[in-house]
DODOLUM-383671 format. One record per atom (N, C-alpha, C, O): z, x negated, y negated. Coordinates in steps of 0.02 Angstrom, whole numbers, plus 50000, padded with zeros to 5 digits. Last residue first. Layout:
REM DODOLUM-383671
ZXY;...
//
This chain:
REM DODOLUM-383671
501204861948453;500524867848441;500594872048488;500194876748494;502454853148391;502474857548462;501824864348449;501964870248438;502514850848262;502464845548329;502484850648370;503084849748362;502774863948214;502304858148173;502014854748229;501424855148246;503094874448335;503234872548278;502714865348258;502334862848299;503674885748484;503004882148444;503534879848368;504074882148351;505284881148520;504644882448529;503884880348489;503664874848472;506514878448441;506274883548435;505644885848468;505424891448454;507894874548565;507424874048515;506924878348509;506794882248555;508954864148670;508754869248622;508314868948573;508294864048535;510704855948676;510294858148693;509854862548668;510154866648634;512044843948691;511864848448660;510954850648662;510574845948647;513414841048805;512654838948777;512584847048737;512854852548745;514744833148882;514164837948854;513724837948830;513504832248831;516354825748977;515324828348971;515234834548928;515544839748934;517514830448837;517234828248908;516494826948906;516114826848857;517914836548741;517424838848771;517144835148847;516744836748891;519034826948705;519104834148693;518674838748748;518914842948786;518494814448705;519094815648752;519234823148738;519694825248773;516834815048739;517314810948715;517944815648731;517864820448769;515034809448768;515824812148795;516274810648744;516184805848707;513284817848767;513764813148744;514544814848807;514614818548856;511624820448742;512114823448774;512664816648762;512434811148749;510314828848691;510424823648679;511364827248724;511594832948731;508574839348704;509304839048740;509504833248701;509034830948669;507524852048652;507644844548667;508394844848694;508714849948702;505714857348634;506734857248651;506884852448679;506574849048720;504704851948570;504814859548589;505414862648592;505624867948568;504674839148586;504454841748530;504744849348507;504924851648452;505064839048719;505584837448681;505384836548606;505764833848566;504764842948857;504254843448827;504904844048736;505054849348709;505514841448958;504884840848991;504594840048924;504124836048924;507194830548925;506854838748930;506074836548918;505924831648884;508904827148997;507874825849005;507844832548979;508164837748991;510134816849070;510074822749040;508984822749020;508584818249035;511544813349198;510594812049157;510404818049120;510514823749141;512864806649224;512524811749204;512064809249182;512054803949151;513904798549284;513234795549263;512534802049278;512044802249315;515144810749346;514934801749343;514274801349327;513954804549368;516154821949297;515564820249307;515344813349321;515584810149274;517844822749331;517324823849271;516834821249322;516994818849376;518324836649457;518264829149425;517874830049387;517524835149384;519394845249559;518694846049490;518724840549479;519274838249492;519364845549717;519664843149666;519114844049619;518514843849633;519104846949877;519114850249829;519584850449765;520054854449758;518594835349940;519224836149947;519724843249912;520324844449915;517364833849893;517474835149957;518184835549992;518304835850052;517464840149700;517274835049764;517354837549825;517434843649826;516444848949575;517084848449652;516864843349694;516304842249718;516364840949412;515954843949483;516674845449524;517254843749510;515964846849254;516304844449307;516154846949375;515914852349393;515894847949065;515554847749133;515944843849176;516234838749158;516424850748932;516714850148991;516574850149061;516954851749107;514674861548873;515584856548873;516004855848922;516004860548962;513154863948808;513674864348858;514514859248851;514684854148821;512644870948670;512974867348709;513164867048764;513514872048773;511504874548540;511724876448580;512164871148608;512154865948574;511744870748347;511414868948411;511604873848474;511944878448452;512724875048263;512144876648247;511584874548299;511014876548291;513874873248282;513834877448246;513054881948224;512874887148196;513464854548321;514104860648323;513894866248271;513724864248216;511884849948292;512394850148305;512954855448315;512764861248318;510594845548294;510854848748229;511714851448237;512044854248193;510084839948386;510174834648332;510394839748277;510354838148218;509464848548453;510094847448485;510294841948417;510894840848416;508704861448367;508664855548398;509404852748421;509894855748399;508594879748412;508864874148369;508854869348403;508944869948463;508914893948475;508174890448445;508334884748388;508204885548328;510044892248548;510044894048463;509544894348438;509544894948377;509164892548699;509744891748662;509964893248584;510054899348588;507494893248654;507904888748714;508604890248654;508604889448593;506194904448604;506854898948589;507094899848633;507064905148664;504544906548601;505144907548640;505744904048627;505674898548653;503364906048546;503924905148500;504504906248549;505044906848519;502194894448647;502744901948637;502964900548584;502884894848561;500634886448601;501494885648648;501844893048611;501684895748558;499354896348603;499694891648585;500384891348617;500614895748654;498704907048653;498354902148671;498694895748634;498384890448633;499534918448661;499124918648603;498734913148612;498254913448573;500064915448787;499844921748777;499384922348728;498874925748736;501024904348834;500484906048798;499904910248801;499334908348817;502054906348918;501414909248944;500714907048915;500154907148941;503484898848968;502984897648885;502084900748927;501684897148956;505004900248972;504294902749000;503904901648962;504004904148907;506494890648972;506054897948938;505484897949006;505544896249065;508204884649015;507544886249027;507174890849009;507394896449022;509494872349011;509184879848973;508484880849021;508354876449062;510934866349102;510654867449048;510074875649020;510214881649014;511324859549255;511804860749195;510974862349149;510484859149168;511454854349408;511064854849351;511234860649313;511274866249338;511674844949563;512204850549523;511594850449464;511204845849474;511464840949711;511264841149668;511584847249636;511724852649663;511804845449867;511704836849841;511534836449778;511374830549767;513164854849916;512504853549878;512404846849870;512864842749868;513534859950094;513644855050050;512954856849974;512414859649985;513304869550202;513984862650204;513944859650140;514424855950129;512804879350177;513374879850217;513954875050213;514564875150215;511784873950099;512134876050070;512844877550112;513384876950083;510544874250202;510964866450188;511614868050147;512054863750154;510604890650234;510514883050257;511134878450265;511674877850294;511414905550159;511084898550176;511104894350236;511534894550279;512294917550204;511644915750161;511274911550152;510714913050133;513564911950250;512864913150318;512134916550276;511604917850304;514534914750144;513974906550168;513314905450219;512864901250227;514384922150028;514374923050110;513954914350121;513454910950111;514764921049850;513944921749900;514244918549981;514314912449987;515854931049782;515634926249818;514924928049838;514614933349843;516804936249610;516544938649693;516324931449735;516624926349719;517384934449506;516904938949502;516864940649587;516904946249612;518994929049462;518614930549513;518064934649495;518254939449462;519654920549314;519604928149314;519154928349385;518604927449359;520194909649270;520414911949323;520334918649327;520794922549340;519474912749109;520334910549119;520384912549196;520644918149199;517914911649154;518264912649090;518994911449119;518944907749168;517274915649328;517164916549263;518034917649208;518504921549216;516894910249465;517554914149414;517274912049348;517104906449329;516254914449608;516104913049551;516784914849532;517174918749560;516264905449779;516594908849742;516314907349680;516114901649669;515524903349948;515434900849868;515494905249831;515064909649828;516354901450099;515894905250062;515954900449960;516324896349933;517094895950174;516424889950156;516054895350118;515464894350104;518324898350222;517894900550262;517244897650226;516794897250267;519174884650172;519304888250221;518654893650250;518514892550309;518484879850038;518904876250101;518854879350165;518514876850210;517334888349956;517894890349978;518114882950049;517794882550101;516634877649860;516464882049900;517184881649941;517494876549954;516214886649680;516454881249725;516684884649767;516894890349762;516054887349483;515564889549564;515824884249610;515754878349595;516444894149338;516624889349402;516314891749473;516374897049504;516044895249171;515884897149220;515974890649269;515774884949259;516584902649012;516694897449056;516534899949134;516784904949159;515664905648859;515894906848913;516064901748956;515784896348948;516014905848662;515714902348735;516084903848793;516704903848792;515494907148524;515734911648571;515344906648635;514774904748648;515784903048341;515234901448407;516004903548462;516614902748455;515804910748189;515814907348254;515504905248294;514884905148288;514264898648104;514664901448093;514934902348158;514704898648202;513054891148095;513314890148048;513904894548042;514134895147985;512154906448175;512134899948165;512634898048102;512674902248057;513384913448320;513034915248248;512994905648235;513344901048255;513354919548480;513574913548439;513194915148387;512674918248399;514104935148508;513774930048533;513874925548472;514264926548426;515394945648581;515044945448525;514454937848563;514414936048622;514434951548733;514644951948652;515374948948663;515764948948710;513144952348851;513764949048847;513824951048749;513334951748711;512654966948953;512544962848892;513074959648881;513594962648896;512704964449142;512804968249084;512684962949017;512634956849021;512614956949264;511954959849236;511974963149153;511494964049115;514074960349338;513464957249339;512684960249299;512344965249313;515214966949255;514854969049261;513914963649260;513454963249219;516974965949272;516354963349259;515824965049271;515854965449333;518144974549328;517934973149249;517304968649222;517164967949162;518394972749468;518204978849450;518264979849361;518424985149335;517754958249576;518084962649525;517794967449490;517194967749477;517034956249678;517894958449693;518104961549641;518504966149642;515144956349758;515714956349698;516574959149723;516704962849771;514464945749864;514764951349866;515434950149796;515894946049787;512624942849849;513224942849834;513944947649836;513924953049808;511704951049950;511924942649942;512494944449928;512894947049968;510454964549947;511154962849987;511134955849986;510664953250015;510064965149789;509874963849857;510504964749885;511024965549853;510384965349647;509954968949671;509684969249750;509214972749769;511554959549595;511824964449629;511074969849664;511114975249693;510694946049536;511294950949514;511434952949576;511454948549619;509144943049597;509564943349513;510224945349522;510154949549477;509084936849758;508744939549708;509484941049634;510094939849634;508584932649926;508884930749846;508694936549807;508234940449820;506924927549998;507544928750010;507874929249946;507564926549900;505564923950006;505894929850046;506634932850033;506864938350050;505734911049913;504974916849930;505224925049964;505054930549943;506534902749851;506274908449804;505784913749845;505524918849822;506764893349940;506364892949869;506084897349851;505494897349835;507674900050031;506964899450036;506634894749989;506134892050013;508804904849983;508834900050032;508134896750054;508094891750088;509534908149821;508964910149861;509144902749919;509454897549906;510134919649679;510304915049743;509684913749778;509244917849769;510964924049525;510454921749564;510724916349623;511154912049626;511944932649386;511764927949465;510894926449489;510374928249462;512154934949218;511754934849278;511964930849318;512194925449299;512494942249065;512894935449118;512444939549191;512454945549207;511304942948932;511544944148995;511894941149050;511564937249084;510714945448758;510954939948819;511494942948871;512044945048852;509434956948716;510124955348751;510364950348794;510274950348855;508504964848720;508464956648723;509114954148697;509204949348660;507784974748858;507854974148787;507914963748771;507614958848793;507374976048983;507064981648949;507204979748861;506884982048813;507954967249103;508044971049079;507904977449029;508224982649032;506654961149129;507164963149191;507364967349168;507164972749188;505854959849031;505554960949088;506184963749136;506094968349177;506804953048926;506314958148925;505964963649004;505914969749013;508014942448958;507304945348991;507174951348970;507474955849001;509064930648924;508644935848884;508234935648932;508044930248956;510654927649019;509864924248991;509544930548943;509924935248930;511934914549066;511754920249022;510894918449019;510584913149018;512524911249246;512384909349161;512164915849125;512194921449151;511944904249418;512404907549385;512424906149292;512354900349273;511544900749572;511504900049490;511784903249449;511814908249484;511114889949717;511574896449693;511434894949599;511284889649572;509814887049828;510284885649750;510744892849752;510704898349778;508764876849929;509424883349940;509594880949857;509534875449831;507324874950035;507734873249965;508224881149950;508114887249956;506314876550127;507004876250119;507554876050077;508154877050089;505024873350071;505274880250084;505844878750100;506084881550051;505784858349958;505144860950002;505304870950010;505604874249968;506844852749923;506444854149877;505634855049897;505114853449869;507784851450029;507214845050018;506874847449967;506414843449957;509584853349989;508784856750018;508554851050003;508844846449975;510424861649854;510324857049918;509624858949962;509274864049966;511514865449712;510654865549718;510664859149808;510894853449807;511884875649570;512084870749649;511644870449689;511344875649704;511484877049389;511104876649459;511624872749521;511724866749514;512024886349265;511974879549318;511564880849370;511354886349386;511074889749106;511424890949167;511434887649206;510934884049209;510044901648988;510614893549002;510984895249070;511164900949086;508654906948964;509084907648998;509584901848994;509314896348999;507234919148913;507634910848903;508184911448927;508394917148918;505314923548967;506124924048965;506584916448959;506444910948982;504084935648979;504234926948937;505064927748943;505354932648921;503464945748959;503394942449017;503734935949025;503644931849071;503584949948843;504004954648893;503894950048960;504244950949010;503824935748702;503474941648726;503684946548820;504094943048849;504614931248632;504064930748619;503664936348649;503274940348622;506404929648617;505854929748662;505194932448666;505154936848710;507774922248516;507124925848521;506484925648579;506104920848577;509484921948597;508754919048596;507994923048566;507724926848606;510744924648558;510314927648560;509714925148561;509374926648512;512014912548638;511584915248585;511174921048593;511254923148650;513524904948705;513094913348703;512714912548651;513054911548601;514134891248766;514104893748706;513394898848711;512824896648720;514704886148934;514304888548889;514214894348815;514244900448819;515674874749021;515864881748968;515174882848923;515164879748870;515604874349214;515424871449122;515734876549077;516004881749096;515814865749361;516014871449312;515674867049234;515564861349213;515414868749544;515324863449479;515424870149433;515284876049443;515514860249719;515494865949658;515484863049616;515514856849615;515394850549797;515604856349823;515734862849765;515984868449773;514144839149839;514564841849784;514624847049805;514144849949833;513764820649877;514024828249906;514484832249854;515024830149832;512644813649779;513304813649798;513434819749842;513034824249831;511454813049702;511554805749748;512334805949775;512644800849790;511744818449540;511474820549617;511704813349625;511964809349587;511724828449391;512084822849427;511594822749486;511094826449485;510964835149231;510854836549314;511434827749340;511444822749306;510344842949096;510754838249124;510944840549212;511004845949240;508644851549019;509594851849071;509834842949062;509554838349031;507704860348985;508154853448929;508894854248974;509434856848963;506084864949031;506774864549023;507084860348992;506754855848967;504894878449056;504954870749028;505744871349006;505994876048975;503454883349151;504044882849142;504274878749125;504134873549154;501924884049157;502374887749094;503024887549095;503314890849051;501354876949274;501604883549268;502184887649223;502614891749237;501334861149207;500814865349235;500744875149225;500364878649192;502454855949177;502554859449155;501714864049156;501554868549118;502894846049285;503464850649255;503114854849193;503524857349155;502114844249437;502194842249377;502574846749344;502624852249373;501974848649570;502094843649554;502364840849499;502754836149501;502354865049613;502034860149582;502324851649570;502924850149563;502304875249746;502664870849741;501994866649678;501404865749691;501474891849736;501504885349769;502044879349747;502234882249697;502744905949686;502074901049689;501964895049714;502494891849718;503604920949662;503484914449689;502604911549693;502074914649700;504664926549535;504004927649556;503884919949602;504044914449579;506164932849590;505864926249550;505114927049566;505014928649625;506644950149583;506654944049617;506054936749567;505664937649520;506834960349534;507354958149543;507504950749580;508004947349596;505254967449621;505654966549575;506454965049592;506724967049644;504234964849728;504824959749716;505114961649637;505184956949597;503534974949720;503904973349789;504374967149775;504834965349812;503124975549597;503604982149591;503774978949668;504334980949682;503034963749456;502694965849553;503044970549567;503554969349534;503134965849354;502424961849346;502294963749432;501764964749463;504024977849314;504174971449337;503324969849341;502954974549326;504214990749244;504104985449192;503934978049224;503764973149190;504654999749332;504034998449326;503824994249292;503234992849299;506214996049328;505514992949403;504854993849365;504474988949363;506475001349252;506544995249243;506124990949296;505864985349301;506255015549257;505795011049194;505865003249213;505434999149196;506855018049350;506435018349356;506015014449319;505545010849338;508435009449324;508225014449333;507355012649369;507235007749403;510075003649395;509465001249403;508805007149377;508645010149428;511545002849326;511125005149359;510515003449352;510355001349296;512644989949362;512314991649299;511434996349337;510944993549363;514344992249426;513554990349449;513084992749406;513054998849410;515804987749445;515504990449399;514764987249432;514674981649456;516724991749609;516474987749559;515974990049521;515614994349548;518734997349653;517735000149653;517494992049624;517894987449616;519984996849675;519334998749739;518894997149737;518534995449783;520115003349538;520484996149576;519995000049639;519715005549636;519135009949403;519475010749453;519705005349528;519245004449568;518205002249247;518345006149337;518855004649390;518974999149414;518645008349122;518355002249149;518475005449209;518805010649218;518315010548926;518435015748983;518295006949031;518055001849007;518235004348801;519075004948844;519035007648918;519485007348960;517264999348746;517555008548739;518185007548775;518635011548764;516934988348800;517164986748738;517594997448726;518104999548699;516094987848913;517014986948925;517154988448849;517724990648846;514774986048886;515024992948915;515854992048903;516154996948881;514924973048826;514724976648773;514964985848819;515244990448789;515844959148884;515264963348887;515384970848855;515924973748861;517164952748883;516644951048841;516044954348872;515644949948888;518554955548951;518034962548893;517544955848835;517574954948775;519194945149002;518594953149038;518264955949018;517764958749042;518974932648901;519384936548954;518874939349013;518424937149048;518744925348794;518214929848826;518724934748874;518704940848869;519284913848769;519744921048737;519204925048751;519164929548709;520334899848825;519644904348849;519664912248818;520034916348844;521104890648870;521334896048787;520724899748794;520694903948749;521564887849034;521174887248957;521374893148917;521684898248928;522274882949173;522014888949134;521964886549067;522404882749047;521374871349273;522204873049244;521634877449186;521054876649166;520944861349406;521104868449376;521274870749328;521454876049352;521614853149506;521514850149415;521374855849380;521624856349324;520894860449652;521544857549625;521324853149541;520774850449536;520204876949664;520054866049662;520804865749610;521074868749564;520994888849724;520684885849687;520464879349675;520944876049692;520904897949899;521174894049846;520464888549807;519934886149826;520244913749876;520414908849888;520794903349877;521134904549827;520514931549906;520234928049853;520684920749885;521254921149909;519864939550039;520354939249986;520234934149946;519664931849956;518224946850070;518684942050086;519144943450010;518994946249957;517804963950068;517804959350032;518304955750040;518864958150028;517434972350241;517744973550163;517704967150131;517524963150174;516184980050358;516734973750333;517044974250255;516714977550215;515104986850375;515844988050419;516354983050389;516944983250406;514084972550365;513924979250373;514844982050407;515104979150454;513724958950364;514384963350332;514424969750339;514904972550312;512514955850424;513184952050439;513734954550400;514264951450406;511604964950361;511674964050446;512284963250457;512644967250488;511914972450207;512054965250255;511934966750323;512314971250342;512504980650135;511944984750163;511764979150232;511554980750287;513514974350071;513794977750128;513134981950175;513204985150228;512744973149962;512944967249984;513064968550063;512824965150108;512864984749877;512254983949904;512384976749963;511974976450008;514374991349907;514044987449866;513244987249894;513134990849943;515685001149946;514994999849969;514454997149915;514125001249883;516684992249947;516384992250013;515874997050035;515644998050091;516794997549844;516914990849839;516414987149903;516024982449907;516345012349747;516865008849820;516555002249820;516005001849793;515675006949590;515555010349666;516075007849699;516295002249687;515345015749443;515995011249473;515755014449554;515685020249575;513795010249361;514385015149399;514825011449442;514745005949469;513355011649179;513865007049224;514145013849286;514465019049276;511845011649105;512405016349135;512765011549195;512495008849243;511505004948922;511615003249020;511945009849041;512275013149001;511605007448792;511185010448836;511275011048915;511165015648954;512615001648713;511924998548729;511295002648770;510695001048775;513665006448755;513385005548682;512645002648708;512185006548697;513605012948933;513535007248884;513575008348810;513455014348807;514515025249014;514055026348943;514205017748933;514775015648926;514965025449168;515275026049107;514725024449062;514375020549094;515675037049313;514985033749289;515105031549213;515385036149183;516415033549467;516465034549394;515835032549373;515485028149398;515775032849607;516675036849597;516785039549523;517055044849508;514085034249656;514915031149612;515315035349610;515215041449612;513275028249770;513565031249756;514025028849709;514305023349712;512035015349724;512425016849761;512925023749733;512955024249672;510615008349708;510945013449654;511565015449707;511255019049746;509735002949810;510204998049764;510605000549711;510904996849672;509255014849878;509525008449907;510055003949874;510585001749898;508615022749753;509195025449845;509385021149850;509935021249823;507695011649754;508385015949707;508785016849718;509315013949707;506695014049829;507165008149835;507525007949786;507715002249773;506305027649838;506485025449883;507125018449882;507665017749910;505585024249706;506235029849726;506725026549773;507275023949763;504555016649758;504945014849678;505695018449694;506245015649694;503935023349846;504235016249847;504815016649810;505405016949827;503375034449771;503945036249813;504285031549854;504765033049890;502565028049659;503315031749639;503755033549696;504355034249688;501715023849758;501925018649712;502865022849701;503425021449721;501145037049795;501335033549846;501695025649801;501965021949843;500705041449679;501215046249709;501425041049759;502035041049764;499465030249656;500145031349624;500755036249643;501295034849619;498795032049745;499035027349784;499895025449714;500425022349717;497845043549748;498845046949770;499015039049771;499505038549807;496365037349741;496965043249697;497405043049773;497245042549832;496425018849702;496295025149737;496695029549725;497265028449703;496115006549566;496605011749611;496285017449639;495895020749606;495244998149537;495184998449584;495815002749628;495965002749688;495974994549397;495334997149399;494994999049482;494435001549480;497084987049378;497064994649402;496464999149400;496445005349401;496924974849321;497364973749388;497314980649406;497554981349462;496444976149200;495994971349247;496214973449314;495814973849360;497304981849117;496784986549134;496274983449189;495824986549217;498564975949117;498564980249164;497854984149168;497764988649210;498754959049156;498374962749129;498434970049163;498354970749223;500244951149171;500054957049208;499504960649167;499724965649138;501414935449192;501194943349128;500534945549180;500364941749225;502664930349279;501994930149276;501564937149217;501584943249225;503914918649293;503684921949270;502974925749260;502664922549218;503754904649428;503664906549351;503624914349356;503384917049406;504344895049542;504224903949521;504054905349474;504334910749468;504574884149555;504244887149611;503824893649583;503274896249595;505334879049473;504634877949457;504364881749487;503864884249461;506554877749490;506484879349450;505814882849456;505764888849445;506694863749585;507004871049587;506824875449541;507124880249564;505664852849518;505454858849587;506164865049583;506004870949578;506384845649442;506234851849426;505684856549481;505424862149475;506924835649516;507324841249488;507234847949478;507564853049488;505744828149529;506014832849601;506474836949575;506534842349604;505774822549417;505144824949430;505444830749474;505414836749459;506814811349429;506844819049404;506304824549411;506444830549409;506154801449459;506754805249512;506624813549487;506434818849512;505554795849350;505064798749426;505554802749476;505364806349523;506494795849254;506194800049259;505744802149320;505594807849337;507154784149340;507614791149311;506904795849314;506764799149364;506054774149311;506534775449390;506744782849384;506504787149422;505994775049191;505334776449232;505694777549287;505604783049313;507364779349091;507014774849118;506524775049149;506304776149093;507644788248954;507634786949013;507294781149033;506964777948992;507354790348814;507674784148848;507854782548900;508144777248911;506794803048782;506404798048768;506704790848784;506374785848770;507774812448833;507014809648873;506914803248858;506924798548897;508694808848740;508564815348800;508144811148827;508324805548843;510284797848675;509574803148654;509404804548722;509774802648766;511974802348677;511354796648711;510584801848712;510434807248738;513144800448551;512694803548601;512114797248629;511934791548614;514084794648471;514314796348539;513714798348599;513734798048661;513614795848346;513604788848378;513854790748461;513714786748505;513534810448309;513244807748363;513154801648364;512594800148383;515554810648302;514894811748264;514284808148315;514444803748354;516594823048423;516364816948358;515874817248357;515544821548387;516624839348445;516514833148470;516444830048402;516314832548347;517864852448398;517244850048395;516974843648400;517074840848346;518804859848431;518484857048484;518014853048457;517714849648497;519204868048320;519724862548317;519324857248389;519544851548397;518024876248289;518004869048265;518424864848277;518344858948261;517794887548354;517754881948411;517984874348368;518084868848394;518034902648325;518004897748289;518054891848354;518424893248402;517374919848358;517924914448396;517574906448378;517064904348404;517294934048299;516904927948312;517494924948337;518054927548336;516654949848312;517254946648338;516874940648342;516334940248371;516004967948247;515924958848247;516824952748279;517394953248257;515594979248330;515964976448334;515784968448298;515454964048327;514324986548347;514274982348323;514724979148284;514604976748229;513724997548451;514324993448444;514204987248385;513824982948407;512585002348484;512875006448447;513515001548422;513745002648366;510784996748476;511794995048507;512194998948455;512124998448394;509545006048551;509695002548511;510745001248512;511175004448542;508125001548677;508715003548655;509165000948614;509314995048621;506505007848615;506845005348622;507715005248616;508005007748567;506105019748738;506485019848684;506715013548664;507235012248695;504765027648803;505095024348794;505465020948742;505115018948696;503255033848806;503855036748803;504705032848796;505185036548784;502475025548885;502215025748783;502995030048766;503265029048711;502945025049001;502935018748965;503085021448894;503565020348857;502605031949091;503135029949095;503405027449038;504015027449026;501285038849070;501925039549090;502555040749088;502935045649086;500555023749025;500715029148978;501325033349003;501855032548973;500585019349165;501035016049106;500965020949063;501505023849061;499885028649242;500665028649257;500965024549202;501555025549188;498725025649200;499045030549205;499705032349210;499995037149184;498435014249235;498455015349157;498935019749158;499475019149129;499845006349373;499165009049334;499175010749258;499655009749221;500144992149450;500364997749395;499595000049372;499054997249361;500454986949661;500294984549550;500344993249518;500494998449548;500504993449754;501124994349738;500954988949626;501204988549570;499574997549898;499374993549836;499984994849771;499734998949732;500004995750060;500005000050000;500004995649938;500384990849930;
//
């Protein structure tokens, strides 16, 4: 069944559509300056000082990434060859797999934003739809990597925009950001929506429109890894085009095997419908082809808590030259049964990814990666305006750059440690750039980001 979009059905669906607008517009900033790193004699510039050794390594970095680009969707080229009912037969897919990932709720609660949040039994998540969990309830919560220790972190629970009304769900349940109709039809593939578009393996970093400014460790066994990321609103160019900050735990040969867990905030148009920075998951054991997918849209991850809302809009966010709002995110793999726990912000649990979801991931990552990533389609036949992070150069600093801070890995003993001989790179550093430093407040960090097309960047 031929499952692409028609004219027909985009009018529809489509010309009817709202953009959605935020009713909340709560302002809450959170000042970072007593944190603020020394001056950049501390930093070590991005790319342009790597070494030829470093950079031919890194090449392989960006295979996780690369596999999948984003893909935009002529729709009058791609539906000229529809047969009649093959749209009645599109919509009763579309339905069908609603049923599936829309689960019964106990409570249903109104976003400012639009989202509809439903509080589902716990045990029955889409997660529990599982071969291997099917009948089973959510492990108890683990122990933590030892060095640990709770932060002034003032995100809490209620940094997403549905929590801000007060209403929140019921001890049992978890908040699940409903999935509608519009939001599938908007996907470029309606059989893999919620999922990474997949493509041959490239060689080069920036062939298939995907272009990044991370920091990455490897050459070690790593059992988790935490950062604190500073929230912007990224401008995103266009519905097929998306910007994102976020880690990567990453093991595999960087072939079809390749396993990551991911976790961060991003803007998608496409997933979501607006442009809203979003705290998101992602998983895959494949490189992206069969397996995994965004949030809470597959059976993977299984969520515990009943105040977060995978997928939901994050507020307030970072203003330039003024607060800056940053999240803290910890990924590491349970001692005892080897599943991989998220916590987000002061020891707050989101849930886990089941370790019998992966591979090489069962036992170990060999590679951790820290930073941003857009889509640059060029659509207009020049580089995107898509902004990476603040859409700002990393040479502009606190207040006005993006960041990461306090980067750290888990060892094999499960202990957080700082980082050892971080690399930091970005593919195309006209465009966005990285420069990254330490010092005794911030530990590892770097600063990250930029605006896209501009003078140097056509």
């Amino acid at each position: 069944m031929d499952l692409e979009f028609s004219n027909s059905e985009k009018i529809r669906f489509c010309l009817d559509l709202r953009r959605r607008q935020p009713q909340c517009r709560q302002k809450r900033t959170f000042l970072l300056e007593e944190t603020k790193p020394t001056n950049s004699s501390e930093m070590a510039s991005s790319c342009c000082k790597i070494s030829p050794i470093i950079i031919s390594f890194v090449f392989v970095l960006f295979f996780v990434s690369l596999f999948c680009p984003v893909q935009s969707v002529d729709f009058n080229s791609t539906n000229r060859n529809f047969r009649p009912g093959d749209e009645s037969k599109k919509l009763k897919y579309i339905r069908g797999h609603l049923m599936k990932i829309n689960k019964p709720a106990v409570k249903t609660i109104q976003s400012p934003d639009g989202d509809i949040i439903d509080c589902v039994l716990s045990h029955q998540q889409p997660a529990f739809d599982h071969p291997e969990l099917i009948g089973q309830k959510p492990m108890d919560p683990p122990e933590r990597p030892r060095g640990h220790v709770s932060t002034t972190d003032m995100s809490g629970e209620n940094f997403q925009l549905w929590s801000m009304s007060g209403e929140v769900c019921p001890d049992g349940t978890v908040p699940i950001r409903r999935t509608t109709e519009e939001d599938v039809l908007r996907a470029s593939s309606v059989r893999r929506f919620g999922r990474k578009i997949r493509r041959p393996i490239r060689r080069d970093s920036s062939s298939n429109g995907h272009e990044h400014a991370v920091g990455y460790v490897s050459g070690n066994e790593y059992y988790g890894a935490k950062a604190s990321i500073n929230v912007w609103a990224p401008r995103v160019a266009n519905q097929y085009e998306f910007s994102l900050s976020q880690l990567w735990v990453i093991a595999g040969s960087f072939g079809n095997d390749l396993n990551t867990i991911e976790a961060g905030w991003q803007v998608s148009p496409e997933l979501y419908g607006d442009n809203y920075p979003r705290f998101f998951t992602y998983w895959t054991s494949d490189a992206y082809q069969a397996t995994g997918c965004y949030n809470l849209l597959c059976s993977g991850f299984v969520q515990t808590n009943n105040r977060i809302a995978i997928g939901a809009a994050i507020s307030p966010t970072s203003s330039y030259n003024g607060g800056q709002f940053d999240i803290s995110l910890l990924v590491w793999k349970d001692p005892k049964h080897g599943n991989w726990w998220l916590e987000f912000g002061n020891r707050v649990l989101v849930g886990y990814w089941p370790s019998f979801l992966f591979t090489h991931l069962r036992e170990r990552a060999s590679m951790v990666q820290f930073g941003g990533e857009i889509v640059n389609s060029r659509s207009s036949g020049a580089h995107t305006s898509t902004q990476m992070g603040s859409g700002h150069f990393a040479g502009e600093g606190f207040g006005k750059a993006s960041y990461f801070r306090n980067l750290q890995v888990v060892d094999w003993d499960n202990n957080l440690i700082p980082l050892s001989n971080l690399r930091v790179l970005a593919d195309h550093p006209n465009c966005y750039d990285i420069r990254g430093g330490i010092n005794r407040v911030w530990g590892n960090y770097f600063y990250y980001g930029g605006p896209g097309r501009n003078s140097r960047c056509p």
